[in-house]
C-alpha positions as CSV (number, residue, x, y, z in Angstrom):
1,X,20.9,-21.5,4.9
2,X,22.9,-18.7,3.1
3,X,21.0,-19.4,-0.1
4,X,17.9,-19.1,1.7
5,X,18.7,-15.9,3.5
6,X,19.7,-14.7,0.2
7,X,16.9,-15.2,-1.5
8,X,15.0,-13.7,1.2
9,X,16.4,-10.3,1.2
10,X,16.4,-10.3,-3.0
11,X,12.7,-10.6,-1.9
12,X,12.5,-7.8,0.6
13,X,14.0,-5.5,-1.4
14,X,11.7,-6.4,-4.2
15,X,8.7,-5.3,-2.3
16,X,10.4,-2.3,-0.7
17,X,11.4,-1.1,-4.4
18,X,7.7,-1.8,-5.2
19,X,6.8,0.5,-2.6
20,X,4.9,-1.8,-1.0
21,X,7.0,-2.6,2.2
22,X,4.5,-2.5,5.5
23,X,5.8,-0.1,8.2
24,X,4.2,-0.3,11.9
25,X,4.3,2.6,14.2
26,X,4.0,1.7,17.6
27,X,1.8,3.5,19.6
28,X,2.7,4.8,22.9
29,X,-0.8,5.2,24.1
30,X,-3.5,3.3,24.6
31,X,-6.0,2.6,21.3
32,X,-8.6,5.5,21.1
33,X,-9.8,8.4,19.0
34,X,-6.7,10.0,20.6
35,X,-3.4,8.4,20.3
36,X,0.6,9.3,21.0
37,X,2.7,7.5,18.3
38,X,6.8,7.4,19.2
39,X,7.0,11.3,17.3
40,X,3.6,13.0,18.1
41,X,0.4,13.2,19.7
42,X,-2.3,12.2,17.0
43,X,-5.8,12.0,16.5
44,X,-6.9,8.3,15.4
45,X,-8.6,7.7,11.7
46,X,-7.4,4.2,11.4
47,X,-8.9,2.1,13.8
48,X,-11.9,-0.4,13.8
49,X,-12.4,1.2,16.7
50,X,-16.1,1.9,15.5
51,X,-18.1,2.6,18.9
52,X,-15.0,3.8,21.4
53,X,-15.4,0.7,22.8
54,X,-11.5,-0.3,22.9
55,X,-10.8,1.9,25.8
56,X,-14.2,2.1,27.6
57,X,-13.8,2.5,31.3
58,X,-16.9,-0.8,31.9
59,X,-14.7,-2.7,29.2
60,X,-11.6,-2.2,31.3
61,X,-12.9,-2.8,34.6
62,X,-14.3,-5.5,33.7
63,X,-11.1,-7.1,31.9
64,X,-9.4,-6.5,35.1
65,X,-11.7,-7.8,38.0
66,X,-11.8,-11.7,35.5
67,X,-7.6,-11.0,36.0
68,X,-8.5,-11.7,39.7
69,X,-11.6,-14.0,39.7
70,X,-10.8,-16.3,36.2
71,X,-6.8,-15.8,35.9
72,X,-4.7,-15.2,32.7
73,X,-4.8,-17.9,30.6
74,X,-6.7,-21.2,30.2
75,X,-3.7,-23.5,29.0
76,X,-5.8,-25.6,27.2
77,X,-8.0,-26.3,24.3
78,X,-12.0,-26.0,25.3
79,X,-12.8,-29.5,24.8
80,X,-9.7,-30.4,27.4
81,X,-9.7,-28.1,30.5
82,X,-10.1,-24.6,28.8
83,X,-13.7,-23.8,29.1
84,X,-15.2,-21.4,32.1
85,X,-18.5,-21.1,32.5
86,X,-18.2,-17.3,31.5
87,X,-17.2,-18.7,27.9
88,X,-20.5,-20.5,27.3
89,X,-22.0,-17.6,28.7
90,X,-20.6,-15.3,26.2
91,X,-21.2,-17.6,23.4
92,X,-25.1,-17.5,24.3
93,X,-24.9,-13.8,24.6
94,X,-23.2,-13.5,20.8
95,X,-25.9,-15.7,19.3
96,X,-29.0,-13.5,21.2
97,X,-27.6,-10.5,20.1
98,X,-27.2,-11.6,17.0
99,X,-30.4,-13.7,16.9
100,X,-29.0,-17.2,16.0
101,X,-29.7,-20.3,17.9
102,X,-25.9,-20.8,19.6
103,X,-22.5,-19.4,19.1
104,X,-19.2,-21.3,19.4
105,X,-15.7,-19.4,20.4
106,X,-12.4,-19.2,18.4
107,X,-9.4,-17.2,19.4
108,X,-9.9,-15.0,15.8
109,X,-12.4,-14.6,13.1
110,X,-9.2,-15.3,11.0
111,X,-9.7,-19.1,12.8
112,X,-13.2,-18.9,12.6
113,X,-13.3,-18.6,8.8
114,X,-10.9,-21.1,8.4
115,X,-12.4,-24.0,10.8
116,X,-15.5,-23.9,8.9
117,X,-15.3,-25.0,4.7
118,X,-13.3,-28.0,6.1
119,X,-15.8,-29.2,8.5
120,X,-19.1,-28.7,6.9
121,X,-18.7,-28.9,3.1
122,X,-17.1,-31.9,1.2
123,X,-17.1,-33.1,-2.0
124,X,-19.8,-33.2,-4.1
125,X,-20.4,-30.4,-2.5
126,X,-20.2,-26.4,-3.8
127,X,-18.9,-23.1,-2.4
128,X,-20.3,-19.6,-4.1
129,X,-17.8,-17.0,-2.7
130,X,-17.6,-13.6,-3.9
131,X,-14.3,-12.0,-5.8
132,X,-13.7,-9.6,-2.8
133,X,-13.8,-11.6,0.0
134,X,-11.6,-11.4,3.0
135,X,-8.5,-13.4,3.0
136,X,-9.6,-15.7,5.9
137,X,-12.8,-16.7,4.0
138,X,-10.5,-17.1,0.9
139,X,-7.8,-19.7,2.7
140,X,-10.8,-21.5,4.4
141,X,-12.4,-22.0,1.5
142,X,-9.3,-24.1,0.3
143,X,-9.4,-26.4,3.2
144,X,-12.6,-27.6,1.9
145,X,-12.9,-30.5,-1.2
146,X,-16.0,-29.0,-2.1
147,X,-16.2,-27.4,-5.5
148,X,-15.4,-23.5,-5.3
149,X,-16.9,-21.2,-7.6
150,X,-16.5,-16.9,-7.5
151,X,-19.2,-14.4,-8.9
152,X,-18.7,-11.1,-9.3
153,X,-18.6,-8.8,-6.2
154,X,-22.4,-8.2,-5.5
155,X,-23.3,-8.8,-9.0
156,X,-27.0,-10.9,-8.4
157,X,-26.9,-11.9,-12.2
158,X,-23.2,-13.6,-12.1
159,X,-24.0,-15.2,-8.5
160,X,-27.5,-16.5,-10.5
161,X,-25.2,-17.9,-13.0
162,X,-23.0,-19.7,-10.8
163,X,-25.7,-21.0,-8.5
164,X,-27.1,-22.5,-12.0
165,X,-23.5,-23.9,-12.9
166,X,-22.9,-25.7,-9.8
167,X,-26.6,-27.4,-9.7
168,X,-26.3,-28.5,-13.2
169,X,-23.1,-30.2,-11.9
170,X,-25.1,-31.8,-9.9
171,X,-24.0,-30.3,-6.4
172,X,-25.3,-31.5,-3.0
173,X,-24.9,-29.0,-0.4
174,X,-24.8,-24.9,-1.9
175,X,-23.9,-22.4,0.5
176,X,-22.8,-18.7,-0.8
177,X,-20.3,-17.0,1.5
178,X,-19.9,-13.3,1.4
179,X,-19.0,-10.6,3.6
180,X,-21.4,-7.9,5.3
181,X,-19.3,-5.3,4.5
182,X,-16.1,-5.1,2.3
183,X,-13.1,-3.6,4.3
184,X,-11.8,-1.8,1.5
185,X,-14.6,0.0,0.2
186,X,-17.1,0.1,2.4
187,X,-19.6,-1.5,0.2
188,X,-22.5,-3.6,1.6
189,X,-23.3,-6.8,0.4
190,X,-26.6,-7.4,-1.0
191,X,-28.3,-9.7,2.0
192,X,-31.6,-9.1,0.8
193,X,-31.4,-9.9,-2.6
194,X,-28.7,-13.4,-1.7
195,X,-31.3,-14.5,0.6
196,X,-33.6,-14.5,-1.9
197,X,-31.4,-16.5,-4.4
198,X,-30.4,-18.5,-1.7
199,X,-34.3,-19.5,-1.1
200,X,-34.7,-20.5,-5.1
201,X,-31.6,-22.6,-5.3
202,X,-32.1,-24.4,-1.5
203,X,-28.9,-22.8,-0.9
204,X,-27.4,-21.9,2.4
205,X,-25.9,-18.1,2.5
206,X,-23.0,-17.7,5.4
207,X,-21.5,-14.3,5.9
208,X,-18.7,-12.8,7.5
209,X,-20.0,-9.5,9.4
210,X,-16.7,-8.3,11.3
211,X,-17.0,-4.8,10.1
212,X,-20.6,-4.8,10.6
213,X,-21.7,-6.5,14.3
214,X,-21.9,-4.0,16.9
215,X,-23.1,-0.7,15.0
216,X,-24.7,-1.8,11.9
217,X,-28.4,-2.1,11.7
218,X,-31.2,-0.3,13.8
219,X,-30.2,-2.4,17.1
220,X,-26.3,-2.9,16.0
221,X,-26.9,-6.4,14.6
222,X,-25.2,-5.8,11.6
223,X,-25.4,-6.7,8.1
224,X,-28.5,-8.8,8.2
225,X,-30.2,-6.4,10.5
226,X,-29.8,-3.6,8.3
227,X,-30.9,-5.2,4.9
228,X,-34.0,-7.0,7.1
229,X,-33.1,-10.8,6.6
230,X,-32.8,-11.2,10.0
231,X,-33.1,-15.3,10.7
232,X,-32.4,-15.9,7.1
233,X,-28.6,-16.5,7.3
234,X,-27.4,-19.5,7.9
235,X,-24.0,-19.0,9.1
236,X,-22.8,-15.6,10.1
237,X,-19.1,-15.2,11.5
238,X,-17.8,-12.2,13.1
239,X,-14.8,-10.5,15.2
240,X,-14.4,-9.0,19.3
241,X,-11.3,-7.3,17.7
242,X,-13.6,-4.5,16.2
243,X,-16.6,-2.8,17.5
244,X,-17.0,-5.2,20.1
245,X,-14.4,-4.3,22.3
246,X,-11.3,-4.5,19.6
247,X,-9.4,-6.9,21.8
248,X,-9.2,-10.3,20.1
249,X,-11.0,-13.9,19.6
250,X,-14.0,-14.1,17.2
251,X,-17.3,-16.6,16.6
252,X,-19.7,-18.4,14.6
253,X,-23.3,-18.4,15.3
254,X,-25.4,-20.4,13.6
255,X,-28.3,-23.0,14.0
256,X,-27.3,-25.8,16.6
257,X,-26.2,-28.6,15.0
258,X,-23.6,-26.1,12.7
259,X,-22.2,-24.9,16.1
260,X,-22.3,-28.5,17.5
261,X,-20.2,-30.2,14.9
262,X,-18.2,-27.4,14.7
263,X,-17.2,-28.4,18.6
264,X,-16.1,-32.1,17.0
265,X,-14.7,-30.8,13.9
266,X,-13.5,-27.2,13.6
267,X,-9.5,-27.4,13.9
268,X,-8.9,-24.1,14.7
269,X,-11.2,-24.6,17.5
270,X,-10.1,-28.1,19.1
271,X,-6.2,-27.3,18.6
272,X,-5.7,-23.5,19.8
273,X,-5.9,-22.1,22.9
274,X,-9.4,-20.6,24.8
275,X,-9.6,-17.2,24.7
276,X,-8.3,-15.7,27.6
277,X,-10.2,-15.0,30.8
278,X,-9.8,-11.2,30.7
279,X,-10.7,-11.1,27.1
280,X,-13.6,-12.9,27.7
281,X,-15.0,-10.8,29.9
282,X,-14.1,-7.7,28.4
283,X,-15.9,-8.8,25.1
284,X,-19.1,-9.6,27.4
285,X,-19.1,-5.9,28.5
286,X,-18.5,-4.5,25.0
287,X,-21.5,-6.4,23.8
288,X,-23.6,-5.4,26.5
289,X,-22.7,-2.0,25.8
290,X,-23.0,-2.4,22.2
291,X,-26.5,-3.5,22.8
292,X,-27.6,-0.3,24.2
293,X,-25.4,2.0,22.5
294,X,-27.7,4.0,20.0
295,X,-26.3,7.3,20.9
296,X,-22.9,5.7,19.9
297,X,-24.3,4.7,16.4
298,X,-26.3,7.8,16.1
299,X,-22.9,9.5,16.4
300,X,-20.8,7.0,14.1
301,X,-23.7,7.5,11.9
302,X,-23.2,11.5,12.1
303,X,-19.6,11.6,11.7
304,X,-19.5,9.5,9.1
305,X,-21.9,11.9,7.0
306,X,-20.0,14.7,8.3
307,X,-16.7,13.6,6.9
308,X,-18.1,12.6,3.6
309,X,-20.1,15.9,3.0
310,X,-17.1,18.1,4.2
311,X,-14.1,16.3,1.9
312,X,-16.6,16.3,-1.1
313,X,-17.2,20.0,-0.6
314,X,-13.3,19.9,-0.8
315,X,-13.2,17.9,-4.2
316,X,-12.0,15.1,-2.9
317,X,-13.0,12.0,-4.7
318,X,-14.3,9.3,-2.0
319,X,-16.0,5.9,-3.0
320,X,-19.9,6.4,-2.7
321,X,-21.2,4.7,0.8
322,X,-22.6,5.6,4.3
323,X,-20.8,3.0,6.3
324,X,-17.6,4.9,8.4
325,X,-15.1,2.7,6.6
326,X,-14.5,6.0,3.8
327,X,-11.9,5.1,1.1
328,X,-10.3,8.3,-0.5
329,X,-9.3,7.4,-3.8
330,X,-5.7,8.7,-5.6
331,X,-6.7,6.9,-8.8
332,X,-3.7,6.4,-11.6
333,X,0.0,5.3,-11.9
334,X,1.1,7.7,-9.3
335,X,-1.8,7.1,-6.9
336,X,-0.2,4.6,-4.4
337,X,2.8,7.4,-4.1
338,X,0.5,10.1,-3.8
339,X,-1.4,8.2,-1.2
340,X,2.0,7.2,0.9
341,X,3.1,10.6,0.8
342,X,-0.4,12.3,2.2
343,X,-0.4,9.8,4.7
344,X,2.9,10.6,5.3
345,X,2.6,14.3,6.1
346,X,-1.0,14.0,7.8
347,X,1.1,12.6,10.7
348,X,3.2,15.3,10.4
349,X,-0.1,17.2,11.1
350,X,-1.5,15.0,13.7
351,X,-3.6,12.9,11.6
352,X,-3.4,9.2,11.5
353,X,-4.2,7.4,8.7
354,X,-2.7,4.6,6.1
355,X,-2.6,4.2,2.4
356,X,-3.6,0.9,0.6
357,X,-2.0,0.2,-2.4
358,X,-1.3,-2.5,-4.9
359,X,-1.7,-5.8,-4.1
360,X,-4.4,-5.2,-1.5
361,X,-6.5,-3.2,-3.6
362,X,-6.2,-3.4,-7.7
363,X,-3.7,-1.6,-9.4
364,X,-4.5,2.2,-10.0
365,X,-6.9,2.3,-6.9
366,X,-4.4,3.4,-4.1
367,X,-6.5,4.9,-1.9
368,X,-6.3,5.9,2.0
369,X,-9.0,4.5,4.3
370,X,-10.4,6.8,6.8
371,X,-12.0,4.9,9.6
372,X,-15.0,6.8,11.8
373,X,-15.3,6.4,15.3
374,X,-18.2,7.4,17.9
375,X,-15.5,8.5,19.9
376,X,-14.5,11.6,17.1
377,X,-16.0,14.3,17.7
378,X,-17.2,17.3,15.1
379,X,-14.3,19.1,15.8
380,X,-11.7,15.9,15.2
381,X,-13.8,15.2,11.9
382,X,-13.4,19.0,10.7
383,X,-9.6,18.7,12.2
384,X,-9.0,15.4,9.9
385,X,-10.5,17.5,6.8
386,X,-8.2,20.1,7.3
387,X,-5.2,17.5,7.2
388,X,-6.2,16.4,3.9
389,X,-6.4,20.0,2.5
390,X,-3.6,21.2,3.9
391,X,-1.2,17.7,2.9
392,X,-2.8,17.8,-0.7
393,X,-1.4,21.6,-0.9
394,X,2.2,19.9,0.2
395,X,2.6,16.8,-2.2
C-alpha cells in the first residue's frame, strides 16, 4: 500500500510541476451571472449557464413543489421501481422539442454517450468519430467492437475519405458521431454538409449537442436547427446540466426502435439510478422556458457579439466564432502561464474565469474560455473587458 501511495504522490507532484494541477473554488453562492467565491464577490464568465436558467425562480419552484409531491430519490433503476410518470413525460417533451420521435433518460450525457456504441454498433460494423470529440463520446466509442475510424475535425474531404475506407472494408452499419459544438473553441460542426455525406454512403450521423440544445438555432433546438437538417440526425444526445436548467441527468432522442433497445441494452441506463424527482421536474420547467425564451437568446446572442467586438478592439486575439463559448488565445511556450496568471488576477478583480492548458487543449494553445450568459448584462460584459485589460497590464 506504501508503494502505491508512493507512486501516487511522485504522480501528483508530476502534474503540479507541469502546471497542470486542477484547483476548485467553491462557491458560496448559488450558480448565476453573479457569484460569491470563499474571497470575493464575482461576476460569473465560466458557466454553461447559457440562458440564466440555473437559478430561475419557475426552475426552483418547480424543483421544490416535486420535493413534496414525488420525494428525493427513486432508489431504483427505471426498469425496476424507478420510473414516475413525470419521467416519461419529460422524455416526450425532450424528443418534441427537439423533434425526434422519443427520448430515453440517463443520469448524465457522460452515461448517455457511453450506453450507446455498445448497444447499437458491433462488429463488422464502423464508427466515423471526429478528432475533437468529447471525452464521453471518445470512452463510448471503446465499448463498442465495431471498427473506429477519426477524420479530421470538420474536415468534409478526410470524413469522405474514411467513409470510403470503411465501405471498402466492407462495413455493415456506418454511423459518424460528432459534436454540435466543440467546447473548446466554440466551433460548429458542419451538420449540413455530414448529412449530406451521410445520405451518399447510407450512413447514420449521431451528434452530441450539449453546448448547443436550449439556445442554438432560431427556436433553441440546437445544432441541427441552426444548420437546417432538422429530421436528418439520427441520434442526437444532449445535457440538463447546461442551458437546460444546469442541474444534472442527460438523453438520447432518436427514432423509436434506437430509444427502445436502448431501454434493453444501454448499461448506464439499466444499472444507475433514475434521475431524481426534483431534477426531473426542474429540467421540465427549464425546457419549457427554453422553448419560449427568444429574448434570452436574442440577449446571449448580443452579448456574445458584444464581448467579441469589444476585446478585438482591445487586440486581443480570440478564436473566430459567434457561439458564447469565446476562447482567448495566449498562444506560445509561456501561454498556459500567462493564461493561469490572468485568470489568476481577474478574480482579484472580480472576474471569474479559468485557463485551459495542455493536455486539454494542444500544446501552445493555452487559452481562457469566456462563457456568455443571457443573464450578463452590457455593463457585466464591458466590466469583464476591463478585467482583461487591466490583468494584461499586471502580468
Amino acid at each position: 500500500m506504501y508503494a502505491i501511495k508512493d507512486a501516487l504522490r511522485a504522480t501528483l507532484r508530476e502534474i503540479d510541476d507541469a502546471g497542470l494541477t486542477k484547483h476548485e473554488r467553491e462557491l458560496t453562492s448559488p450558480q448565476s451571472a453573479h457569484v460569491t467565491t470563499e474571497s470575493a464577490a464575482a461576476l460569473n464568465f465560466c458557466a454553461n449557464n447559457y440562458l440564466g436558467l440555473a437559478d430561475h425562480p419557475d426552475v426552483i419552484t418547480a424543483a421544490r413543489d416535486a420535493l413534496q409531491e414525488w420525494g428525493f430519490g427513486m432508489a431504483s433503476v427505471r426498469f425496476i421501481c424507478g420510473t414516475q410518470s413525470q419521467h416519461r413525460d419529460l422524455e416526450r417533451q425532450i424528443a418534441q422539442f427537439v423533434g425526434t420521435e422519443d427520448s430515453i433518460l440517463f443520469s448524465s450525457c457522460f452515461d448517455a454517450n457511453g450506453g450507446i456504441f455498445e448497444a447499437l454498433f458491433g462488429a463488422g460494423d464502423a464508427i466515423i468519430s471526429d478528432e475533437l470529440n468529447h471525452a464521453s463520446l471518445i470512452d463510448g466509442i471503446r465499448l463498442s467492437k465495431a471498427a473506429r475510424l477519426r477524420y479530421k475535425n470538420a474536415d468534409m474531404a478526410d470524413l469522405r475519405g474514411q467513409l470510403e475506407a470503411a465501405r471498402g472494408d466492407g462495413a455493415d452499419r456506418l454511423v459518424i458521431v460528432t459534436d454540435g459544438v466543440f467546447s473548446m473553441d466554440g466551433y460548429y460542426a458542419p451538420l449540413d454538409a455530414i448529412c449530406d455525406l451521410a445520405d451518399e454512403f447510407n450512413a447514420m450521423v449521431m451528434v452530441d449537442d450539449s453546448h448547443a440544445v436550449g439556445f442554438v438555432g432560431e427556436g433553441g433546438r440546437g445544432t441541427h436547427e441552426l444548420k437546417g437538417v432538422l429530421g436528418r440526425v439520427d441520434i442526437l444526445t444532449g445535457t440538463l446540466g447546461k442551458a437546460l436548467g444546469g442541474a444534472s441527468g442527460g438523453y438520447v432522442a432518436a427514432h423509436q426502435e434506437i430509444v427502445d433497445l436502448l431501454r434493453q441494452r444501454a448499461r448506464p441506463y439499466l444499472f444507475s439510478n433514475a434521475v431524481a424527482p426534483s431534477v426531473v421536474a426542474g429540467s421540465s420547467k427549464a425546457i419549457e422556458l427554453a422553448a419560449t425564451s427568444n429574448d434570452g437568446r436574442r440577449q446571449l446572442r448580443a452579448n456574445s457579439a458584444l464581448f467579441r467586438e469589444l476585446m478585438t478592439q482591445q487586440g486581443f486575439e480570440l478564436l473566430p466564432g459567434s457561439h458564447p463559448i469565446t476562447p482567448v488565445m495566449f498562444p506560445g511556450a509561456d501561454g498556459a502561464r500567462v493564461a493561469a496568471q490572468m485568470a489568476d488576477a481577474m478574480l482579484a478583480r472580480g472576474v471569474y474565469v479559468i485557463a485551459f492548458s495542455f493536455p486539454v487543449v494542444p500544446k501552445g494553445k493555452a487559452r481562457i474560455r469566456v462563457q456568455l450568459s443571457a443573464a450578463h448584462s452590457e455593463d457585466d460584459v464591458r466590466a469583464c473587458v476591463q478585467a482583461f485589460v487591466d490583468a494584461r497590464a499586471e502580468i
